[in-house]
C-alpha atoms as a printed R data frame, in Angstrom:
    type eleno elety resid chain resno       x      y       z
1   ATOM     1    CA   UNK     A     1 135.556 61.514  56.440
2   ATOM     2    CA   UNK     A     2 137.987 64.193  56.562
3   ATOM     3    CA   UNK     A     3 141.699 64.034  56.741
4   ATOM     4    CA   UNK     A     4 142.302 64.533  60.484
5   ATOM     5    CA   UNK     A     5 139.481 61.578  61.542
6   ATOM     6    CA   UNK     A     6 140.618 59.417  58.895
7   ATOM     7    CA   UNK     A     7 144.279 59.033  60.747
8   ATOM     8    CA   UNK     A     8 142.464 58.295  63.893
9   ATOM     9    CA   UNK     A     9 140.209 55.453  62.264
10  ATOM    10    CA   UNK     A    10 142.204 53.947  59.119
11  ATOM    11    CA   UNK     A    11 140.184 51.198  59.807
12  ATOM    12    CA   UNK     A    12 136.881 52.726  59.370
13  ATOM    13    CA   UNK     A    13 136.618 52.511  56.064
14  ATOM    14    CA   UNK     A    14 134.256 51.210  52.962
15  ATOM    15    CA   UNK     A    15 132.926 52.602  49.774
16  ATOM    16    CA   UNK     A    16 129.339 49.900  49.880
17  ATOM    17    CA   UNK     A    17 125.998 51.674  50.287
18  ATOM    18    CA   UNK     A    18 125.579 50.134  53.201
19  ATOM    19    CA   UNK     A    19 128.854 51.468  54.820
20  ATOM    20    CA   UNK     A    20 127.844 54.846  53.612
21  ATOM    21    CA   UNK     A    21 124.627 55.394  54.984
22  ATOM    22    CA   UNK     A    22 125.548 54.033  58.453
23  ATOM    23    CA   UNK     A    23 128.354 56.504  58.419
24  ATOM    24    CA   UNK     A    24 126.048 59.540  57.168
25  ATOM    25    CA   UNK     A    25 123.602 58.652  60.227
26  ATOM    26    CA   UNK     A    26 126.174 58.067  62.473
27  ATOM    27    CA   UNK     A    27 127.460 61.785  61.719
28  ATOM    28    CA   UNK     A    28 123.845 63.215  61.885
29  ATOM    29    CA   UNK     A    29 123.511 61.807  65.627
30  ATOM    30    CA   UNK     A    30 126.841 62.577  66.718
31  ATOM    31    CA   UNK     A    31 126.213 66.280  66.380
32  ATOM    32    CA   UNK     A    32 122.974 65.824  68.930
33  ATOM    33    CA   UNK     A    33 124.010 65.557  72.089
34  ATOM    34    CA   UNK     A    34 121.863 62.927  73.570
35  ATOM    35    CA   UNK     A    35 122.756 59.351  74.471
36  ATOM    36    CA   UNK     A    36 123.437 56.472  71.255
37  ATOM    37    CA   UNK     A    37 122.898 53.210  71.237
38  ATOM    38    CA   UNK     A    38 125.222 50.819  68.384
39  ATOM    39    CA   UNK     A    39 124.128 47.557  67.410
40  ATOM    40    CA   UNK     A    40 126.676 45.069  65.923
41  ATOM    41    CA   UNK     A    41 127.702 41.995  65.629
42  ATOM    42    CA   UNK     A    42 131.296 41.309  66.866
43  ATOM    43    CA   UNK     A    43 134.165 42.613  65.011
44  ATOM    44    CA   UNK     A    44 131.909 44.992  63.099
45  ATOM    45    CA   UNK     A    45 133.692 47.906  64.606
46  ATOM    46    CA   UNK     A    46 131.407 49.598  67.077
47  ATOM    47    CA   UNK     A    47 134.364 50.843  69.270
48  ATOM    48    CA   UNK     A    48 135.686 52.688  65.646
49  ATOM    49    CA   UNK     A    49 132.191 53.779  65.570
50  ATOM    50    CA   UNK     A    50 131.740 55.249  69.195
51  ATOM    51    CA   UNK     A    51 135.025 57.430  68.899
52  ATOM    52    CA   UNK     A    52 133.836 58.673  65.484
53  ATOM    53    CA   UNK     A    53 130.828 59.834  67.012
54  ATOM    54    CA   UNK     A    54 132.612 61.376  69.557
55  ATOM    55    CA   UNK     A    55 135.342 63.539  67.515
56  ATOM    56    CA   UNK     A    56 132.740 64.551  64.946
57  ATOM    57    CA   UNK     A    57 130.378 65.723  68.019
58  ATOM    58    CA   UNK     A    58 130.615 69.110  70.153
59  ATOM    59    CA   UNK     A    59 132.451 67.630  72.941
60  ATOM    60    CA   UNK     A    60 135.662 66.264  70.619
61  ATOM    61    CA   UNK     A    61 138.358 68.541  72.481
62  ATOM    62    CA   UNK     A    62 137.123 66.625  76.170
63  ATOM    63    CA   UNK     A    63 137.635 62.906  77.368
64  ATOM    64    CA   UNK     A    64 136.224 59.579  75.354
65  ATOM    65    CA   UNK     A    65 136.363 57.251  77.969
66  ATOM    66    CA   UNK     A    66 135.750 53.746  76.968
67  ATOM    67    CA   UNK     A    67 134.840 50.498  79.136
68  ATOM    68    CA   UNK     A    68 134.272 47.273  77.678
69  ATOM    69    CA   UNK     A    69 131.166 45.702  81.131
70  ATOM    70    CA   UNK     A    70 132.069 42.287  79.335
71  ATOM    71    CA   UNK     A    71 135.642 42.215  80.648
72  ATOM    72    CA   UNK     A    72 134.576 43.018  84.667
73  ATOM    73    CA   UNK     A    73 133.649 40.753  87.187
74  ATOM    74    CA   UNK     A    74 129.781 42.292  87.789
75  ATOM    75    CA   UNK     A    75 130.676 42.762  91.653
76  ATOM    76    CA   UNK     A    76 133.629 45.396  89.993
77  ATOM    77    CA   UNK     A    77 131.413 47.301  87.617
78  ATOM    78    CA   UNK     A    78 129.896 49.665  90.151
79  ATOM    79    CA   UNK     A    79 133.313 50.547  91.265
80  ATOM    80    CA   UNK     A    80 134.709 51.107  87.906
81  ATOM    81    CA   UNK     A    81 132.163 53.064  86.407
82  ATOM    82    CA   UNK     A    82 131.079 55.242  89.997
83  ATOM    83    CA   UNK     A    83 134.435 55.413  91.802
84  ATOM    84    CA   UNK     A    84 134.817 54.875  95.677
85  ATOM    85    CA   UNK     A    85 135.840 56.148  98.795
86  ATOM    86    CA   UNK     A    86 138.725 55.080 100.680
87  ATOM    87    CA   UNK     A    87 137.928 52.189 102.791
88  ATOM    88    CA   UNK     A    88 134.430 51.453 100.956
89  ATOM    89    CA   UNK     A    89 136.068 47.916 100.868
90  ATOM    90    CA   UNK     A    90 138.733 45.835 101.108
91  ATOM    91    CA   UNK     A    91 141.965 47.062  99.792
92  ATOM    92    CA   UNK     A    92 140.014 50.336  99.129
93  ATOM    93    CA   UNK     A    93 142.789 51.973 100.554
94  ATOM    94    CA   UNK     A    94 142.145 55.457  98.743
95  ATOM    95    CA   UNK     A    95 139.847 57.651  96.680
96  ATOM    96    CA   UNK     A    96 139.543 56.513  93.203
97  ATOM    97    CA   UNK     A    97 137.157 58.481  90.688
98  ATOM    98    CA   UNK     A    98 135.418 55.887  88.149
99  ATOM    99    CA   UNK     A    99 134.833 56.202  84.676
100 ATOM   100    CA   UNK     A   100 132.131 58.997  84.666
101 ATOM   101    CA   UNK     A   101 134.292 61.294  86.593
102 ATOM   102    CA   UNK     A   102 137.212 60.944  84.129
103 ATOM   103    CA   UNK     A   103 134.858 61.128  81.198
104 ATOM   104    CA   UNK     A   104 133.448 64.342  82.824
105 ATOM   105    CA   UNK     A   105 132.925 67.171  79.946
106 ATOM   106    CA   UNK     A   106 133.289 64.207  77.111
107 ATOM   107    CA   UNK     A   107 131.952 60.820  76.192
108 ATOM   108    CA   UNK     A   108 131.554 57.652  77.930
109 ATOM   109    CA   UNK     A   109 131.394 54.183  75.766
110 ATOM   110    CA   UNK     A   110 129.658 51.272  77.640
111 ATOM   111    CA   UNK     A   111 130.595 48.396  75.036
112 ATOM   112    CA   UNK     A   112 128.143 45.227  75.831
113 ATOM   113    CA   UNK     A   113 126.244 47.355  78.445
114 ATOM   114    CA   UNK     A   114 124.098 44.680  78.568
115 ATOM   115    CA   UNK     A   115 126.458 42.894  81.159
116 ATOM   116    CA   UNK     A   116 125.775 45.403  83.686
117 ATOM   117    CA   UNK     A   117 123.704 43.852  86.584
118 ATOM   118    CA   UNK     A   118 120.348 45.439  87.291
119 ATOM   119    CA   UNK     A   119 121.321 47.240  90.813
120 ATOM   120    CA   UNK     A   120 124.150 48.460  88.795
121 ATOM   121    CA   UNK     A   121 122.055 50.080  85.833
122 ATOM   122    CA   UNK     A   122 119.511 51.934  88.563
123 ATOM   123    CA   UNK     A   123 122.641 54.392  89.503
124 ATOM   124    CA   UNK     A   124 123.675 54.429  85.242
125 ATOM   125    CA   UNK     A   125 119.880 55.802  84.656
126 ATOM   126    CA   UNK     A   126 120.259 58.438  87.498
127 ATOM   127    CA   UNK     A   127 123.195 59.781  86.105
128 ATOM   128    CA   UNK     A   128 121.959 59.585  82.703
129 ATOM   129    CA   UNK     A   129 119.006 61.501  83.737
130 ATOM   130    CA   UNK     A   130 120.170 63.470  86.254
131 ATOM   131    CA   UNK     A   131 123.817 63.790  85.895
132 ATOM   132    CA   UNK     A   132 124.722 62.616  89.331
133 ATOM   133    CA   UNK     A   133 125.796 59.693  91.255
134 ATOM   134    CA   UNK     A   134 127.327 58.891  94.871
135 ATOM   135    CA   UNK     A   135 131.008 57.165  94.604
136 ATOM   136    CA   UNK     A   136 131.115 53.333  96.167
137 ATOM   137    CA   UNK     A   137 131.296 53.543 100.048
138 ATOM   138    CA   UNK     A   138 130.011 57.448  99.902
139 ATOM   139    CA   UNK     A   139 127.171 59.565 100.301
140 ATOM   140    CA   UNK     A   140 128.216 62.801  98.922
141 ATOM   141    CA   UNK     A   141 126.450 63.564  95.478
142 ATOM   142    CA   UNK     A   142 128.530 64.047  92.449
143 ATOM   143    CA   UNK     A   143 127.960 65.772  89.391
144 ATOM   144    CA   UNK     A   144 129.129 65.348  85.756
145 ATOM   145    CA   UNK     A   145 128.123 65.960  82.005
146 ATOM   146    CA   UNK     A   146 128.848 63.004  79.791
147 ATOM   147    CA   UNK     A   147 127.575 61.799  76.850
148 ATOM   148    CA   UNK     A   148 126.544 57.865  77.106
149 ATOM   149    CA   UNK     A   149 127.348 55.813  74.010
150 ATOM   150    CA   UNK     A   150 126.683 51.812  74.467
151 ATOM   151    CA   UNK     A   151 127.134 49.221  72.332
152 ATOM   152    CA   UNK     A   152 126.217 45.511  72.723
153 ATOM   153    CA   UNK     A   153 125.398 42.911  69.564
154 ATOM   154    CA   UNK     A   154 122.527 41.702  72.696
155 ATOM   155    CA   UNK     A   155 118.891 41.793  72.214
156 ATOM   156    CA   UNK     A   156 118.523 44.561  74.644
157 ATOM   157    CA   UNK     A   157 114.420 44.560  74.366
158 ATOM   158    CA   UNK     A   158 114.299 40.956  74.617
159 ATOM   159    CA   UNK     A   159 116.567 41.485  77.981
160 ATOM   160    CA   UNK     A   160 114.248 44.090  79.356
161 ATOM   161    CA   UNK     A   161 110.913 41.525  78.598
162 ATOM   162    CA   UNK     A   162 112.719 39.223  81.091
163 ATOM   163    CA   UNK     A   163 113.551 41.772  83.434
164 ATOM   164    CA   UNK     A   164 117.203 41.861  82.957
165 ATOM   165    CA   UNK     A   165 117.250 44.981  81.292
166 ATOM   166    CA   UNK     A   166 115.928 48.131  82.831
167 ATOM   167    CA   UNK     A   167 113.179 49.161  80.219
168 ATOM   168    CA   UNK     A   168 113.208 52.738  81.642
169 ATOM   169    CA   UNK     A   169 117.512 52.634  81.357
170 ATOM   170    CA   UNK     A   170 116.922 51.174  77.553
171 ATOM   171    CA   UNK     A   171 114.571 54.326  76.672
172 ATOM   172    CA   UNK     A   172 116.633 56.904  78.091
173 ATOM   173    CA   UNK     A   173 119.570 55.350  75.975
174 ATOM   174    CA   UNK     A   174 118.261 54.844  72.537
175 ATOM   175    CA   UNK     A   175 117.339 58.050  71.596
176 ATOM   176    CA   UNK     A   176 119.077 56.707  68.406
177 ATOM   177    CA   UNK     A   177 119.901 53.170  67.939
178 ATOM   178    CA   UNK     A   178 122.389 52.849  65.302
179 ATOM   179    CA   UNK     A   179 123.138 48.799  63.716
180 ATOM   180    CA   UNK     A   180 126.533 48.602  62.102
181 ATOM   181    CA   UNK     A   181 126.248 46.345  59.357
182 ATOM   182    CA   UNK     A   182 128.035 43.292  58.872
183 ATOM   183    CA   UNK     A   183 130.666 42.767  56.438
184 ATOM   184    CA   UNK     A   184 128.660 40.323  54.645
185 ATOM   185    CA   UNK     A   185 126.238 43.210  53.579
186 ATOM   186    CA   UNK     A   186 128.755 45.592  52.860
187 ATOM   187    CA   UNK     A   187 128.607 44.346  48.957
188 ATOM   188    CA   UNK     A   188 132.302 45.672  46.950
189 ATOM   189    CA   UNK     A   189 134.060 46.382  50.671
190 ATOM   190    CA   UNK     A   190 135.735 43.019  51.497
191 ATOM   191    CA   UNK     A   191 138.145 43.546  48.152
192 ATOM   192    CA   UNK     A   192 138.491 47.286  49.297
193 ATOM   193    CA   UNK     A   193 139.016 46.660  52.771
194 ATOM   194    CA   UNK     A   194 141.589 43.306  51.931
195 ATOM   195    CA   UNK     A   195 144.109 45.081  49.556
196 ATOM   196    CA   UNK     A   196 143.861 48.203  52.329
197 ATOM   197    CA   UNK     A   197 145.316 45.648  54.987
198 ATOM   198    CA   UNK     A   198 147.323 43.703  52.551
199 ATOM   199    CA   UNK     A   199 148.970 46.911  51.691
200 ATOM   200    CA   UNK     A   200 149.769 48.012  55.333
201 ATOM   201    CA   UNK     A   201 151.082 44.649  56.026
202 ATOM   202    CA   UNK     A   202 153.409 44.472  53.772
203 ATOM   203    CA   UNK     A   203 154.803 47.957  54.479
204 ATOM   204    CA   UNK     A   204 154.999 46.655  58.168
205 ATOM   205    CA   UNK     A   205 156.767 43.878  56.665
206 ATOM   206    CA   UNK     A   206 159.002 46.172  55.235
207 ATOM   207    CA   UNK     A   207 158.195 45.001  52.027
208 ATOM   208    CA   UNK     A   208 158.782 47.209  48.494
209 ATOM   209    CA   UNK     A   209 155.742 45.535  46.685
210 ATOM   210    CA   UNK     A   210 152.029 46.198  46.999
211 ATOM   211    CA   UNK     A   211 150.346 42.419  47.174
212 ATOM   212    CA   UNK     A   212 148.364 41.471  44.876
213 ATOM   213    CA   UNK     A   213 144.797 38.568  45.255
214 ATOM   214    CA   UNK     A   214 144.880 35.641  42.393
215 ATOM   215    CA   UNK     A   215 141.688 35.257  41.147
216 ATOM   216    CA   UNK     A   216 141.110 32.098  43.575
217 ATOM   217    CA   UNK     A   217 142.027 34.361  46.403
218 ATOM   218    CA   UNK     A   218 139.580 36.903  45.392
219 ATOM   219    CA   UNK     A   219 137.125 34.286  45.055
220 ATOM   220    CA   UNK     A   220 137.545 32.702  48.409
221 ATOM   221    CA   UNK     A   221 137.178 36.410  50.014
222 ATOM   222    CA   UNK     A   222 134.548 36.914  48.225
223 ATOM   223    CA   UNK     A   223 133.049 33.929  48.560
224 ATOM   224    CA   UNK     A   224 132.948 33.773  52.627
225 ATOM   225    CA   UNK     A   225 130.416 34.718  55.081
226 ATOM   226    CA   UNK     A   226 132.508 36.829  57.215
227 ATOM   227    CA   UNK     A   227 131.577 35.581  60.836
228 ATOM   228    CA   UNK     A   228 133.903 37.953  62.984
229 ATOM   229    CA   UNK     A   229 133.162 40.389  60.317
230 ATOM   230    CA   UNK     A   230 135.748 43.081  59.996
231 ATOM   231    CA   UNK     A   231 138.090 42.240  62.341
232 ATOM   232    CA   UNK     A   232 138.431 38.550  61.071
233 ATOM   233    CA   UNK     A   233 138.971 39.385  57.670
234 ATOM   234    CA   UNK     A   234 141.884 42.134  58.974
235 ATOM   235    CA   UNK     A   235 143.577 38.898  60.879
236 ATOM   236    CA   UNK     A   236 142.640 36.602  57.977
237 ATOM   237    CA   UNK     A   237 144.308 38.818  55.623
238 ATOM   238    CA   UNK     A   238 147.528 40.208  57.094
239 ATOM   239    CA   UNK     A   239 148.027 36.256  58.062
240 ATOM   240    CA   UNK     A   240 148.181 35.650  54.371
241 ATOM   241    CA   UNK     A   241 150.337 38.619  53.714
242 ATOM   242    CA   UNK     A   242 152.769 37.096  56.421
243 ATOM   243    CA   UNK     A   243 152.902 33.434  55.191
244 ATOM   244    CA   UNK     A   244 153.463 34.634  51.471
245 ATOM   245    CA   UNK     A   245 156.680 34.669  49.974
246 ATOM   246    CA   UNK     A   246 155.520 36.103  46.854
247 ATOM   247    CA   UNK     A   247 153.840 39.247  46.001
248 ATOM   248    CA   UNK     A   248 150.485 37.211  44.318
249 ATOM   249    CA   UNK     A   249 148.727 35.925  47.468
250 ATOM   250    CA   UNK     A   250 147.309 32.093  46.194
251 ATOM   251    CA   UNK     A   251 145.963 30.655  49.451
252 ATOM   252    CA   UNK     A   252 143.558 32.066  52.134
253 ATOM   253    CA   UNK     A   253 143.894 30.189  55.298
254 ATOM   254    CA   UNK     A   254 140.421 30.925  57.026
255 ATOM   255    CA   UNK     A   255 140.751 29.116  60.052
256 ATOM   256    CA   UNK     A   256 144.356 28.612  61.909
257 ATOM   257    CA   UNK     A   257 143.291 26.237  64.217
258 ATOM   258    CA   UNK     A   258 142.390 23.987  61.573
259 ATOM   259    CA   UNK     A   259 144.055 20.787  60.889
260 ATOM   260    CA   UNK     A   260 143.531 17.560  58.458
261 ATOM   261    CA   UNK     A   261 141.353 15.392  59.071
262 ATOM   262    CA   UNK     A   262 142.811 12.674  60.960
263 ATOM   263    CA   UNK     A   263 141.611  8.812  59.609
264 ATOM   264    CA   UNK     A   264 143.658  6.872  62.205
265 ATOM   265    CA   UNK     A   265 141.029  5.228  64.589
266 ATOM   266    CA   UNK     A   266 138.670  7.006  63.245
267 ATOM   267    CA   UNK     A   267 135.979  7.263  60.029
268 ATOM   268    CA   UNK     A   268 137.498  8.119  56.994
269 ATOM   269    CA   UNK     A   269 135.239 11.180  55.125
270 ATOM   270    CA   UNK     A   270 137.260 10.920  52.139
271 ATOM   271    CA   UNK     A   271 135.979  7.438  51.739
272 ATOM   272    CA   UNK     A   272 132.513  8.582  52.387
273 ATOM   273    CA   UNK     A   273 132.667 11.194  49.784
274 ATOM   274    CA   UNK     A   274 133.388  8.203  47.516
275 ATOM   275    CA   UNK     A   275 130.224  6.177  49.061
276 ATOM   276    CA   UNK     A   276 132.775  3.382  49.935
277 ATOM   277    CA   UNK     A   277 130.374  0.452  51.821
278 ATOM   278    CA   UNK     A   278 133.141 -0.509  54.073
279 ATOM   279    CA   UNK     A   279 133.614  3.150  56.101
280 ATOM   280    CA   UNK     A   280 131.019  1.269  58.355
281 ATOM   281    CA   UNK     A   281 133.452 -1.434  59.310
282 ATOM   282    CA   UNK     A   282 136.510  0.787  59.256
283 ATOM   283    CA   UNK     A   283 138.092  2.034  62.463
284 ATOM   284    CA   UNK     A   284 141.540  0.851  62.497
285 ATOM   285    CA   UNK     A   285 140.017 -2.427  62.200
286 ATOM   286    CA   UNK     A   286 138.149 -2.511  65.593
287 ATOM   287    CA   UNK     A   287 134.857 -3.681  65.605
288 ATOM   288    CA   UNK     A   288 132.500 -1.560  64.024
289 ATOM   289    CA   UNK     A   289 129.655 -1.801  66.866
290 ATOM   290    CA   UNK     A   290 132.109 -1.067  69.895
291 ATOM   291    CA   UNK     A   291 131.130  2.558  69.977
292 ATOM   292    CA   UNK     A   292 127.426  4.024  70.284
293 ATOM   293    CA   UNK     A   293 125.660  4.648  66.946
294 ATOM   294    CA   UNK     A   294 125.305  8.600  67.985
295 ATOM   295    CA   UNK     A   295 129.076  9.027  68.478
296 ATOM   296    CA   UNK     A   296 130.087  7.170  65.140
297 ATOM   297    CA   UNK     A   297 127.513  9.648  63.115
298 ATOM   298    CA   UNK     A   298 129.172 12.530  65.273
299 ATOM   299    CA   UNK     A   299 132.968 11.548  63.445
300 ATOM   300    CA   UNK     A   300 131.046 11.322  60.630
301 ATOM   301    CA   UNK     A   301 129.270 14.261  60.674
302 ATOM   302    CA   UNK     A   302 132.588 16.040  61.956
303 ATOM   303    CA   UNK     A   303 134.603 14.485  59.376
304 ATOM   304    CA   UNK     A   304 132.667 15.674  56.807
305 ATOM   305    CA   UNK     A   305 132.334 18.959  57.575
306 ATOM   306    CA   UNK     A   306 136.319 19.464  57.819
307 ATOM   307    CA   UNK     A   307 136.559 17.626  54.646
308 ATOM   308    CA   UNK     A   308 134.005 20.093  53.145
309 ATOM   309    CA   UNK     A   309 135.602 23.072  54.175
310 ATOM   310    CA   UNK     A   310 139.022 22.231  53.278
311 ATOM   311    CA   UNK     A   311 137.783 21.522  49.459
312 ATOM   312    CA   UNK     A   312 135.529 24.658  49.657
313 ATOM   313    CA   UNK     A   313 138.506 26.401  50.600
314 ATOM   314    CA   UNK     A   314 136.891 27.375  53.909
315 ATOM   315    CA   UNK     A   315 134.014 29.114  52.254
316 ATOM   316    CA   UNK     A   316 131.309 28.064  53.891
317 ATOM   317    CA   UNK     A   317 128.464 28.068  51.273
318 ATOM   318    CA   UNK     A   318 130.466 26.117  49.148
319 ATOM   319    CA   UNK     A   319 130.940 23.548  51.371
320 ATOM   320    CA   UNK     A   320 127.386 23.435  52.348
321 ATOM   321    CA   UNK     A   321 126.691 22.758  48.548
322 ATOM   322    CA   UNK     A   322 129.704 19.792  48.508
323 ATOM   323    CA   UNK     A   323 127.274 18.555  51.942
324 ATOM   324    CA   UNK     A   324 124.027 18.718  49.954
325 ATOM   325    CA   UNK     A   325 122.632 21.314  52.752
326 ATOM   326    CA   UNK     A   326 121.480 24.524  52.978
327 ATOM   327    CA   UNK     A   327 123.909 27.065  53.791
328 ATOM   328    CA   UNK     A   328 121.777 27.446  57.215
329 ATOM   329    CA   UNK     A   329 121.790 24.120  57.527
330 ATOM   330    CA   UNK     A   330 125.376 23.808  57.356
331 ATOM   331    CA   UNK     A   331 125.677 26.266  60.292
332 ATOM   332    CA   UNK     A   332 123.372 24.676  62.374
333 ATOM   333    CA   UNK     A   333 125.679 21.467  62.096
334 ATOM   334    CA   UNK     A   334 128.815 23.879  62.373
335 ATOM   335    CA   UNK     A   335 128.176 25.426  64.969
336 ATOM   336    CA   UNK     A   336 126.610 22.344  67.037
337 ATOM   337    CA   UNK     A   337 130.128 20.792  66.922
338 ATOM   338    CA   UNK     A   338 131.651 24.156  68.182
339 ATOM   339    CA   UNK     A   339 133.540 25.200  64.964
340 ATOM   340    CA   UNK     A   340 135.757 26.606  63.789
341 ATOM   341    CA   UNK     A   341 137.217 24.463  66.994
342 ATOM   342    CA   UNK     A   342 135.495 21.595  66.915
């Protein structure tokens, strides 16, 4: 990456193989101009990835205009994206252009396009394939050159097999499909990408020293799966940077909504851990059959888990090995309970 798109995506960054080659395709496609389609999970940067593409493509001097469909009411999308009239609706007092008019000459990002309802996504393949459109509440055509780049972490074929996808709007827009990959596959780029925000937090700190990982910290990094990918381990890290009062960061607090188990009232997992015959009885002394068998194994279950994780140091495969599970496993039961909330 060159100097001047560097200082536009600091975050954009890796050294793994995978990182690598998705940024050598991405650069290949973004000199075609034809509409790109980037798959990701969340937080794997696919709005870093769309306005790389752009800058590195023919139309960098004109407008990227972004628009996350996720964040609309669906009745507002049409509006937002086409424009309207004055007095198409209520409160429609004047003309307002939409986001292909202001992206006119550049690029338009659709992040999770796959929100778009289907009437919606008719007009989107018309101007994709025709380059024109009529505003809300008009009838007068008009015309623009833009670039469509979406992005969605949906399974846009599977969507289109139930009819809530337009199959003709997905083939028009993956003339490349691009799949960001997630920081869990990214091996040697969670140390790399740490120290870079460690580094940058401190300085916004206005701290003199550099922070540095202890081996546990390293470990724990290491060690975790990564669900909200690059964007939780930016958080993750510049929390730790922020809580430390020296320059050796010890402790990695995954989860910040997490909080001891409680054992008042309830089942006691540290007592289960030790295989103690009495957690059965033991609920503040209240009789052990006043609550339905499936809720007491739910505090258990819960209990467990929480104690796992805290031992584990919030990395989850560890703690599925304390559990005696698999590390799927483990995430099935996680995620029933609605962690890391639950």
């Amino acid at each position: 990456m060159n100097e001047h798109l560097a200082s536009k995506f600091p975050e954009a960054l890796g050294r793994s193989e995978a990182f690598l080659t998705f940024q050598e395709n991405l650069s290949r496609a973004a000199k075609v101009d034809r509409p790109i389609l980037l798959i990701g999970e969340r937080g794997t940067g696919k709005e870093l990835a769309a306005a790389r593409m752009h800058y590195l493509s023919p139309r960098w001097r004109e407008p990227l205009v972004a628009l996350n469909c996720a964040a609309l009411a669906p009745s507002l999308i049409e509006s937002e994206l086409f424009g309207h009239e004055a007095g198409a609706f209520t409160g429609a007092a004047r003309r307002r252009i939409g986001r292909f008019e202001a992206a006119h000459g550049g690029s338009l990002f659709l992040d999770e396009l796959g929100g778009i309802p289907l009437e919606v996504q008719e007009k989107v393949l018309r101007v994709v394939e025709y380059g024109v459109f009529e505003r809300v509440g008009g009838s007068s055509p008009v015309r623009v050159d833009v670039r469509l780049i979406g992005a969605t972490n949906a399974d846009l074929p599977a969507l289109a097999a139930q009819g809530r996808f337009k199959a003709d709007l997905l083939d028009r827009l993956s003339f490349e499909v691009l799949v960001l990959p997630p920081l869990r596959e990214r091996e040697g780029d969670v140390m790399f990408l740490a120290n870079y925000f460690a580094a940058r937090m401190a300085h916004e700190l206005g701290r003199a020293d550099v922070p540095l990982f202890s081996d546990r910290a390293v470990a724990d990094l290491e060690g975790y799966s990564w669900p909200g990918n690059i964007r939780e381990l930016k958080n993750v890290v510049e929390r730790a940077v922020y809580r430390s009062d020296s320059s050796v960061i010890e402790e990695i607090v995954f989860d910040p909504f997490f909080r001891p188990v409680e054992t008042q009232g309830r089942l006691n997992p540290d007592r289960a851990v030790a295989g103690d015959a009495s957690l059965w009885a033991e609920s503040a002394g209240a009789d052990p059959l006043a609550e339905p068998l499936t809720r007491r194994v739910r505090d258990l279950e819960v209990g467990l888990i929480k104690l796992a994780l805290q031992r584990a140091k919030f990395n989850q495969k560890k703690a599925a090995d304390l559990l005696g599970l698999t590390y799927h496993q483990f995430r099935g039961l996680y995620r029933k309970y609605g962690g890391p909330e639950f």
